[in-house]
C-alpha positions as CSV (number, residue, x, y, z in Angstrom):
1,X,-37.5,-8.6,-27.3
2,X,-37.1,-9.3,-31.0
3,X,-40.3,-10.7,-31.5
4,X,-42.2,-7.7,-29.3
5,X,-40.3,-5.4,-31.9
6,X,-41.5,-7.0,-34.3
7,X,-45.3,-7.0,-33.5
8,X,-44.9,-3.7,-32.8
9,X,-43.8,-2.7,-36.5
10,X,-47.3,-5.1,-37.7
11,X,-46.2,-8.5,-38.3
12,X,-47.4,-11.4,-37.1
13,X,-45.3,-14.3,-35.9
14,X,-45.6,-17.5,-38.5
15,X,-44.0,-19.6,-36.5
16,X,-40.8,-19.2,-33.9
17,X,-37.4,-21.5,-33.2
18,X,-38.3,-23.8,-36.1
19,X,-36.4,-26.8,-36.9
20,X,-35.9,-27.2,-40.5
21,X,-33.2,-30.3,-41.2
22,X,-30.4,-29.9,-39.6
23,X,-30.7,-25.6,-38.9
24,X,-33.3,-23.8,-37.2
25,X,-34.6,-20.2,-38.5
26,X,-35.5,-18.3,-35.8
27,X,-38.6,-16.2,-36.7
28,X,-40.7,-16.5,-39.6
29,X,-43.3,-13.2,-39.7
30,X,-45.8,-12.1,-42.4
31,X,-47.0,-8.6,-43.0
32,X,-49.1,-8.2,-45.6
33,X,-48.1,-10.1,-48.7
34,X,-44.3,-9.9,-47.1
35,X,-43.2,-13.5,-46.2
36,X,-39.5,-12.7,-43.6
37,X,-37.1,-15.1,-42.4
38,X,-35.1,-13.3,-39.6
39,X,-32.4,-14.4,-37.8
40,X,-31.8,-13.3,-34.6
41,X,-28.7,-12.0,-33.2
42,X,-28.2,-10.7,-29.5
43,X,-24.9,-9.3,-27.5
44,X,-24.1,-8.3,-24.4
45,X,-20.6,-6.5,-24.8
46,X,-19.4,-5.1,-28.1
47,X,-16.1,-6.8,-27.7
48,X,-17.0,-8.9,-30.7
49,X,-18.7,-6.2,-32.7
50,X,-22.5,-5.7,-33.5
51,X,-24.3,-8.6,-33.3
52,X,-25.5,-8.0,-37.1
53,X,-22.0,-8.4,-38.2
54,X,-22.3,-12.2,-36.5
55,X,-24.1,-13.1,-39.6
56,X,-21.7,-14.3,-41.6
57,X,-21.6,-15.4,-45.2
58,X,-21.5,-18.9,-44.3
59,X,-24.5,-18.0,-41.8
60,X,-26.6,-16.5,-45.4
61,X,-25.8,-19.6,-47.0
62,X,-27.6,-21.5,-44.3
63,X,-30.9,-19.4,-43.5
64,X,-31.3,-19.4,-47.4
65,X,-31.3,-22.9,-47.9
66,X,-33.2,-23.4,-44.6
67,X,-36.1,-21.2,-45.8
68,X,-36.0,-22.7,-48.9
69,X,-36.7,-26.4,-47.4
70,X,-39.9,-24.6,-45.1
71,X,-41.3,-22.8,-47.9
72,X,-41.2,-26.3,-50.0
73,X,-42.7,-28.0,-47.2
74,X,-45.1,-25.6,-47.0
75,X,-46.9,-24.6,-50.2
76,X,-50.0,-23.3,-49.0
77,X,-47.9,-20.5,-46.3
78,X,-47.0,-19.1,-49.9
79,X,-51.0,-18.0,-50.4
80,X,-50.5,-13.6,-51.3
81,X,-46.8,-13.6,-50.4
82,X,-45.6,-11.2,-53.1
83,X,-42.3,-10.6,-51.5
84,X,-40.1,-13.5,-49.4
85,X,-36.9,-11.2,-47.7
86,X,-34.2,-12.6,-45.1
87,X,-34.0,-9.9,-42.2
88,X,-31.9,-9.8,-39.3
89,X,-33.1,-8.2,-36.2
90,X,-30.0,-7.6,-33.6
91,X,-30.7,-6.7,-29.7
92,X,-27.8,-4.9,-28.7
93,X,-27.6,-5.8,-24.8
94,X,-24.5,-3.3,-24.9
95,X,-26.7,-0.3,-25.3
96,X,-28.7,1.5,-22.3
97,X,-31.1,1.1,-22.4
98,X,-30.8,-2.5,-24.7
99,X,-31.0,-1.5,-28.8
100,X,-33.5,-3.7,-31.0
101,X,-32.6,-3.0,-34.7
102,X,-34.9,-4.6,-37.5
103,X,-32.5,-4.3,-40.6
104,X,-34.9,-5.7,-43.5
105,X,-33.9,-7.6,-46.3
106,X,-30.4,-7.4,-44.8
107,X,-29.0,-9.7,-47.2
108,X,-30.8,-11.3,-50.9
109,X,-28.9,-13.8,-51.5
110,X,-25.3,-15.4,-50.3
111,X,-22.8,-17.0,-52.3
């Protein structure tokens, strides 16, 4: 679902469920001269909140450092990229019918 939403808006899938060290980043999409890491996060009840709120702090921390190794590994994927964000794209499996949201550069930078 989140990567369908994510077509949809223009992107184009980089790469998907990518293993970087120890941590995988979910989706990696370009549009344009955008470069976006975006974790996913999906719930079926809300008895533990949104699922955006179930990127924590510690959860930032990671996905940073994570894109930080793939981008080092991977000079050339820089080529145009003007901007690099970290986005979070939440299916709410709660909501009928199911919610995608696409919250861009949802967080900079944790610390």
């Amino acid at each position: 679902m989140a990567v369908r939403h994510l077509e949809r808006q223009g992107y184009r899938v980089v790469a998907r469920n990518q293993r970087v060290g120890r941590g995988e980043l979910d989706i990696i999409v370009r549009r344009g001269p955008v470069l976006a890491f975006v974790e996913v996060k999906a719930r079926r009840t809300r008895g533990c909140g949104v699922p955006e709120e179930a990127v924590t702090v510690r959860k930032q921390r990671q996905i940073v450092r994570l894109a930080q190794l793939w981008m080092a590994a991977r000079p050339g994927a820089l080529d145009g990229v003007e901007e690099v964000r970290l986005d979070v794209v939440a299916v709410d499996l709660a909501a009928s019918p199911a919610a995608v949201r696409h919250l861009p550069a949802a967080f900079v930078q944790a610390r």
